[in-house]
C-alpha positions as CSV (number, residue, x, y, z in Angstrom):
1,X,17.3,-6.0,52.0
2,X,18.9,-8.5,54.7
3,X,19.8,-12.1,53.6
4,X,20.6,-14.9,56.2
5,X,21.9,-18.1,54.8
6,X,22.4,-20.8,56.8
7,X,25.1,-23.4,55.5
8,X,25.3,-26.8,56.7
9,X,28.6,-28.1,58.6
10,X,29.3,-24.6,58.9
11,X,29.3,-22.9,62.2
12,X,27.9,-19.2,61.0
13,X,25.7,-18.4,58.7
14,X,26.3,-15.8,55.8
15,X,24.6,-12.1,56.0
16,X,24.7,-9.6,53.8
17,X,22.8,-6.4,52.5
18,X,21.6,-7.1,48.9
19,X,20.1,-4.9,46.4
20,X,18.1,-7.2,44.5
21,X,14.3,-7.3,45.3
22,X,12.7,-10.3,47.5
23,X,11.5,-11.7,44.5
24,X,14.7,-11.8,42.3
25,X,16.2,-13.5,45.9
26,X,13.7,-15.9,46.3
27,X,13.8,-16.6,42.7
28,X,17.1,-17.6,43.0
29,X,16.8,-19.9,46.3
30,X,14.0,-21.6,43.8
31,X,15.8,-22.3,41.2
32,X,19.0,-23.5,43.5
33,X,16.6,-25.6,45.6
34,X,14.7,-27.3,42.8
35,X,18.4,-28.3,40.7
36,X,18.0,-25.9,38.1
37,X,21.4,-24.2,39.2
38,X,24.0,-26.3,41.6
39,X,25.0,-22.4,42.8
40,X,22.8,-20.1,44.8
41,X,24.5,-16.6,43.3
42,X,24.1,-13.4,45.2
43,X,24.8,-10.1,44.8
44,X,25.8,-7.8,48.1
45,X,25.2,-3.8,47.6
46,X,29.1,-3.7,47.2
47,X,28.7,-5.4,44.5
48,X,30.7,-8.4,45.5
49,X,29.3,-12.2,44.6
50,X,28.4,-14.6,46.8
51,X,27.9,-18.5,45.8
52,X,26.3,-21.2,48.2
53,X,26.7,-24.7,47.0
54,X,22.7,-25.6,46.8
55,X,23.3,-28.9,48.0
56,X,24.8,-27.0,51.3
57,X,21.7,-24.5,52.4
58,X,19.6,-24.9,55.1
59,X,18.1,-22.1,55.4
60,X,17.7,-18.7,53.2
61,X,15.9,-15.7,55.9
62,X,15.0,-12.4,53.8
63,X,14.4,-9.1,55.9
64,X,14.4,-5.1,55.9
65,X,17.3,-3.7,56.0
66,X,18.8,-3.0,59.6
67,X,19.3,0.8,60.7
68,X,22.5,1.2,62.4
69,X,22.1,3.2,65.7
70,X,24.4,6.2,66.1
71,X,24.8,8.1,69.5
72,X,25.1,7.8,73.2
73,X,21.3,7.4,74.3
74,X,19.9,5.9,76.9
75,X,17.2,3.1,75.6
């Protein structure tokens, strides 16, 4: 699925294609939100970590997966 995080003072937000299921994700923004954890942890389907200062997010968007397009069609 595609996660959107928004980080304040920062001029782009942060996308990536995660394996983990919209619960284990929003689970996750939860428990960073509400102080349990001062890291929102995430994992990308490369396997590669990514950690958001919880005290940094303003927003957290969860989505299907985009298809990439392959060809020379018209649209």
């Amino acid at each position: 699925m595609e996660v959107k995080i928004g980080v304040q003072h920062a001029p782009r937000e942060i996308v990536l294609e995660s394996g983990q299921s919209p619960e284990e994700v929003e689970r996750a923004v939860a428990d960073a939100l509400a102080g349990t954890s001062q890291l929102l942890s995430l994992v990308d389907d490369h396997g590669r970590k990514v950690l958001v200062p919880a005290d940094r997010l303003a927003y957290v968007e969860l989505g299907e997966p985009t298809t990439r397009k392959v060809g020379f069609s018209a649209l």
